[in-house]
N, C-alpha and C positions, 0 to 999 in steps of 0.2 A: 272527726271534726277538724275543721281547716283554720289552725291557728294564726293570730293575726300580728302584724305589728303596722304601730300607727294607725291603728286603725282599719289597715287593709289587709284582704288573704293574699298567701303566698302565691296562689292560682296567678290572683291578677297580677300581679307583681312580675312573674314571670312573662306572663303573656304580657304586657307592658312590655320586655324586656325585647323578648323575640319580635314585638312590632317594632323598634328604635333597628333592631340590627338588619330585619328587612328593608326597613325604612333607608337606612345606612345603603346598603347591599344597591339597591332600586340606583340610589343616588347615584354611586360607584359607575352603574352602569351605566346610567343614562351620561355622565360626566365624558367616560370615555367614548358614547359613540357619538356628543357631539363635540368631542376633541377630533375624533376621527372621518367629521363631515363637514371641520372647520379646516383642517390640513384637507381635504378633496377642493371645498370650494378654494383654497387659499391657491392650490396648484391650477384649479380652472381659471382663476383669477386673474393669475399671472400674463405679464404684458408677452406678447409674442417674440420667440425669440429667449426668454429670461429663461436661465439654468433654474430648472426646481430644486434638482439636487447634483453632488456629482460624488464620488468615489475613487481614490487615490492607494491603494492597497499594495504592501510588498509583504511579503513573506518575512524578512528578515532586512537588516541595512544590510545594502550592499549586496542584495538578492537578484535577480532577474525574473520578474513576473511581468507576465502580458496579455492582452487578450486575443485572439485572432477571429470569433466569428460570438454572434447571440444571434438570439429568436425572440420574440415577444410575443405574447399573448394580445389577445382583443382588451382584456384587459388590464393588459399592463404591466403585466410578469414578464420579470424579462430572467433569460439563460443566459449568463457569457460562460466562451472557454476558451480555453490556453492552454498556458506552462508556465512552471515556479519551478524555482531554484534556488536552494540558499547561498548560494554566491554565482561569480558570473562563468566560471570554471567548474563548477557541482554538474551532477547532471539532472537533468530536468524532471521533474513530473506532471502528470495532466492535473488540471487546473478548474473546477466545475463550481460555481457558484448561480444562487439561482437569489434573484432580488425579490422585494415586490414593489408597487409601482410609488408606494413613500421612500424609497430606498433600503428600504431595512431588509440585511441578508437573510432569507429564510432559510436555509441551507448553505454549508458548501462540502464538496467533496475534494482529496487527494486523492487520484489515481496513482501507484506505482507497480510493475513487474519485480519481481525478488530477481537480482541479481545486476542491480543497476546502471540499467541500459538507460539510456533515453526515451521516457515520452511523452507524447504533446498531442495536444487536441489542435486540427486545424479547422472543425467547421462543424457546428450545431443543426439539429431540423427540429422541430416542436410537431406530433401526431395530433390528430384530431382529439385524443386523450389526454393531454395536455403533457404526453413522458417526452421526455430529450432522448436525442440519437445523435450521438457523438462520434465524430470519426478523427483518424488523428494516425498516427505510429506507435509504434513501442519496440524499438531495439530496432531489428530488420523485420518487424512483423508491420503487416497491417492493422488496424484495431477498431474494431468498434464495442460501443459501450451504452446500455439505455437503463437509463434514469427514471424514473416514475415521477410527476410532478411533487412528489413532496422527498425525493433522492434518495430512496430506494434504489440501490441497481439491481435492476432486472436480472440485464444477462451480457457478457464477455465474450468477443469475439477476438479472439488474440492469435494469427498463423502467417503464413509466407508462401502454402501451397509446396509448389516443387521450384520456386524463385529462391534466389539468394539474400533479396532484399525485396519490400513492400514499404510503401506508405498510401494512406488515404488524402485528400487534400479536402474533395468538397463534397456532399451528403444530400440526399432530399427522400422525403416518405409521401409514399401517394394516399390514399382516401382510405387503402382497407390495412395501413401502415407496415407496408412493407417497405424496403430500407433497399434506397439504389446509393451506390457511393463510389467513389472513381479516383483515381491516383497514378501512381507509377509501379511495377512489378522491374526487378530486373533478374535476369539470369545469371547463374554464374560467370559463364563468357557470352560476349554480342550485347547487340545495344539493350537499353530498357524498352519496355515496354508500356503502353498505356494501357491499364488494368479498371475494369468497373467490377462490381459485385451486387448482386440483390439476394436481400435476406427478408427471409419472413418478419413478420411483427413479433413471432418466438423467436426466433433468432437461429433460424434452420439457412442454409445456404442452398437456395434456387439455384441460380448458376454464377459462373466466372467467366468473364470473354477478355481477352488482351488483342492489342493493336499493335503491330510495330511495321516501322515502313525499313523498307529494302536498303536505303542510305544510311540509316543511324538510328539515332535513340529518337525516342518517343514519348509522352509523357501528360498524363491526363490533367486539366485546371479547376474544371466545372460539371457544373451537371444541374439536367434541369427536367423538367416535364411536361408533356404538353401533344395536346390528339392523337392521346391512347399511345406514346411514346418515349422514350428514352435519349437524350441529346447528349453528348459530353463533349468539348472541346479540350483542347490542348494546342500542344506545338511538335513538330516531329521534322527531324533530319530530312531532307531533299537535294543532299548532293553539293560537290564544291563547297561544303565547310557554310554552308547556307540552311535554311528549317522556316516551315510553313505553320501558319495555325491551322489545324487540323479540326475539322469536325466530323462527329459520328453519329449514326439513325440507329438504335436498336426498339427492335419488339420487345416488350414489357415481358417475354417470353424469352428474349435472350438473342431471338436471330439479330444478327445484325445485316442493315437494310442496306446502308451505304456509306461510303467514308468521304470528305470534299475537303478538299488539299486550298486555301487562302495566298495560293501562291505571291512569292513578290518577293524582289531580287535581293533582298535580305533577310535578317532573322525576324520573324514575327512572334509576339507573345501572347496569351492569354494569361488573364487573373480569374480567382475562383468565382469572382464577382461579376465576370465578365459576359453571359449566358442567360437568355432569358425566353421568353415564347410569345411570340402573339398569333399571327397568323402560321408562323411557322417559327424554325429558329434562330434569336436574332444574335449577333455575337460582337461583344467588341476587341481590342487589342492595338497592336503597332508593330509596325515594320520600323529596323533599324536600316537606316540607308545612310548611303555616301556623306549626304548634306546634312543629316540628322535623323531622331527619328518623325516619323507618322503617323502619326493615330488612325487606325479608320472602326467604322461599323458596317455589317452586312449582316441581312436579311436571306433564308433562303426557304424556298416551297418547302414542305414535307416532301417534293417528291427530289428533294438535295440540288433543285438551280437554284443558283446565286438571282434573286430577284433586282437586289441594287445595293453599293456600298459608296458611303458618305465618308468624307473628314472634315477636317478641321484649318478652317485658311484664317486667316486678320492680318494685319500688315505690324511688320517688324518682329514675326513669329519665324522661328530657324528651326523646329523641332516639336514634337508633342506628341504626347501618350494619352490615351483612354482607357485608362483603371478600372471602371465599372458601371456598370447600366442597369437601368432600372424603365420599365413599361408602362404605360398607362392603360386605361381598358378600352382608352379611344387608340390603340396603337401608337403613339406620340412615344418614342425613344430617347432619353436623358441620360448623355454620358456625363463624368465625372475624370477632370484630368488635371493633366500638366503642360503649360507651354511655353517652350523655351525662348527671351528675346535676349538682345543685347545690356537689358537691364537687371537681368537672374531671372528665375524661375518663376511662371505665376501662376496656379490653379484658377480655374474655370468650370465648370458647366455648359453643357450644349447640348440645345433640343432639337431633333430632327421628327418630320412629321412622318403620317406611316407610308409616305412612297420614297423616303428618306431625303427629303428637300429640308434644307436648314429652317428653323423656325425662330432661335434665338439664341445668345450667348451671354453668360454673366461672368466676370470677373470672380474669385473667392479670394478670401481676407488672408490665405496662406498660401505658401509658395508651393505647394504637392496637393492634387488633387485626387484622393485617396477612396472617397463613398459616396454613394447619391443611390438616392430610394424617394418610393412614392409617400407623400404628407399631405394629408386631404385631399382637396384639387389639384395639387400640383407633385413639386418636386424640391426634396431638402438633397442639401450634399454636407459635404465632410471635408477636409484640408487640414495641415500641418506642417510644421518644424517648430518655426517658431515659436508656434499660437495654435491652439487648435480652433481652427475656422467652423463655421457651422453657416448655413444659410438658408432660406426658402423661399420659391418664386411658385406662381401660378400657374396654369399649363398652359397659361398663353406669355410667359416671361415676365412677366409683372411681378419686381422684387416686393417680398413679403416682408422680409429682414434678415440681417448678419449680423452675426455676434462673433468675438474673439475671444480668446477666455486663454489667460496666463498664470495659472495657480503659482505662487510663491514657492520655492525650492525645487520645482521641475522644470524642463526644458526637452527641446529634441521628443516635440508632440507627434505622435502616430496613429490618430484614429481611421483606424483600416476596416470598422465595420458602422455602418449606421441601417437601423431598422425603424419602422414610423408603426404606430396600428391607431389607423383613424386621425381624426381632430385634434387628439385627445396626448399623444407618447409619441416623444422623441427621442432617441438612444442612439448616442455613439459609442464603441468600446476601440480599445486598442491600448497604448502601453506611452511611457514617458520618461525620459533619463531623471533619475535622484540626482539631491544636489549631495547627500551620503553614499553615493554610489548605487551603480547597478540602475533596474528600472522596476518601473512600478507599473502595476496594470491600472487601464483607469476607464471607469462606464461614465460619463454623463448621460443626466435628460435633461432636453429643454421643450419648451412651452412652444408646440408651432402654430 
């Protein structure tokens, strides 16, 4: 018999209890998913241009942390990586933090080698699986590293071959994610080399091919993919104390197809940024010359001719670089630079169409013109020193909006990477001087 009190059985009383604490429970839930569809609408909300969130991160005062490359997901995960430091003289270790698209760290990892060497991550790829493929250094090794989307590491690629020194610079994974990645190799005597590698999705080594040219040193920036092919540029010695930007055709197989020398009477550069595909390989960089430097961009067949190369003219300009490029699907080309006049230094934007005829130029809110990538229709870029600039125009030039952003205690702004996915995610990373010393790494997104 089920005794009572007040009246009531213990039965009900209980069940009474369990319905208040599911009732409870329900509430909980339902509270947080629409706390969590009121911060989605709150970020789609926001005015064009407006910082959703941003992130200012150092290991320690007076540390040296940075970022140098992320990936982003379709929906809004973003990878940055680097190098930390706990002072500005320590030596470094790799740097792997994985956001989500509210900012909140879902992960991070420290990479280090026992016996501490330096190392550092220079450049991320995201597989159709969502894991990170990290390339970078480690002492005189080259290194790669993959991550599982929730940071797991897979698997450790840490060697130098029969070289004296390696490093990786820039990475990319094709469809069945295999892992091409490019850098510099040097020998113990004679110049360096420019080194690619592809590894399986396990983490087996397909093959190794090195470049070097007959003048001097050699030394890979980028890498890219594109009609069942393998692209890498660089820059490489040509004699007289002078050096070309180099690019390179390999088979997904390893043969290499062709090498094509960017000749021009001074030293030319490439950035990891600098390399893209449309109809074929599009590249940008500068020549250092007499009067200053030059920015240009060129297009070339798959079958390695130079189709056409463009730069950059405006009046009262003495100098100017092209840091990085980004493609559209209509072929429309968007560098991101620097141009030097008699008033200091001013970052820009410039779109050339796909027979490389100029289309339009925008000024940027900071004196270094550092990143630019595709944001919806158009095209956003990136700028700094003083400010970190941010900006986006349509693909026909029609400014969208610029924003500057000077966070309180930092200074000597460097965002060297920006990534877009869709409408919807805007992400810069890169690094910023403390006003306690050292630097701090720093991701923004803004609203494009």
């Amino acid at each position: 018999m089920t005794r009572r009190r007040n009246g009531r059985p213990r039965s009900d009383r209980a069940a009474a209890v369990r319905g208040v604490r599911l009732a409870g429970l329900l509430i909980t839930l339902l509270c947080a998913a629409l706390a969590a569809s009121l911060g989605v609408s709150a970020a789609a909300a926001a005015d064009p241009g407006e910082v959703v969130w941003r992130d200012f991160s150092q290991r320690a005062d007076g540390g040296e942390d940075l970022y140098t490359a992320l990936a982003v997901s379709s929906a809004g995960a973003v990878c940055a990586v680097g190098s930390t430091a706990s002072a500005p003289e320590a030596a470094t270790d790799v740097l792997v933090r994985a956001y989500g698209s509210g900012g909140g760290v879902q992960w991070r990892r420290v990479w280090t080698w026992p016996g501490r060497g330096d190392d550092e991550a220079r450049a991320v790829a995201r597989d159709r699986r969502g894991a990170y493929v990290v390339a970078g250094a480690s002492g005189a090794n080259w290194l790669l590293l993959k991550y599982s989307r929730s940071g797991y590491l897979q698997w450790v690629r840490r060697a130098r071959g029969r070289y004296a020194r390696c490093s990786l610079i820039a990475v990319t994974v094709d469809r069945d994610g295999n892992v091409y990645a490019t850098g510099r190799a040097a020998p113990g005597e004679g110049p360096e080399r420019m080194l690619t590698l592809k590894y399986s999705s396990s983490g087996k080594l397909r093959w190794l091919k090195t470049y070097a040219s007959a003048a001097g040193d050699s030394a890979a920036a980028a890498i890219t993919l594109g009609g069942g092919a393998v692209y890498v540029a660089g820059t490489s010695q040509i004699g007289t104390g002078g050096s070309s930007a180099v690019l390179l055709k390999y088979a997904t197989g390893g043969a290499r197809r062709w090498a094509r020398a960017c000749a021009g009477p001074g030293a030319e550069a490439a950035r990891a940024t600098a390399l893209a595909y449309t109809t074929g390989p599009l590249l940008c960089g500068w020549s250092a010359l007499p009067g200053g430097d030059e920015g240009f961009v060129a297009l070339f067949s798959t079958a390695g001719e130079q189709t056409w190369s463009a730069g950059y003219e405006a009046p009262g300009v003495t100098g100017d670089r092209f840091e990085a490029l980004a493609v559209d699907g209509a072929g429309r080309a968007c560098v991101a630079g620097t141009a030097v006049t008699a008033g200091g230094d001013q970052a820009f934007t410039a779109c050339f169409d796909p027979a490389g005829l100029p289309l339009w130029t925008l000024p940027g809110a900071g004196t270094r013109g550092l990143a630019v990538c595709r944001s919806g229709d158009g095209f956003a870029s990136s700028s700094g020193t003083a400010a970190i600039g941010a900006a986006r125009a349509t693909a026909s030039g029609a400014p969208v909006w610029e924003r500057t952003l000077t966070p309180a205690g930092f200074s000597d702004f460097q965002p060297v990477a920006l990534r877009g996915a869709g409408d919807t995610y805007l992400y810069a990373a890169g690094s910023a001087a403390a006003a306690g010393g050292g630097r701090a790494a720093l991701l923004v997104r803004y609203r494009p």
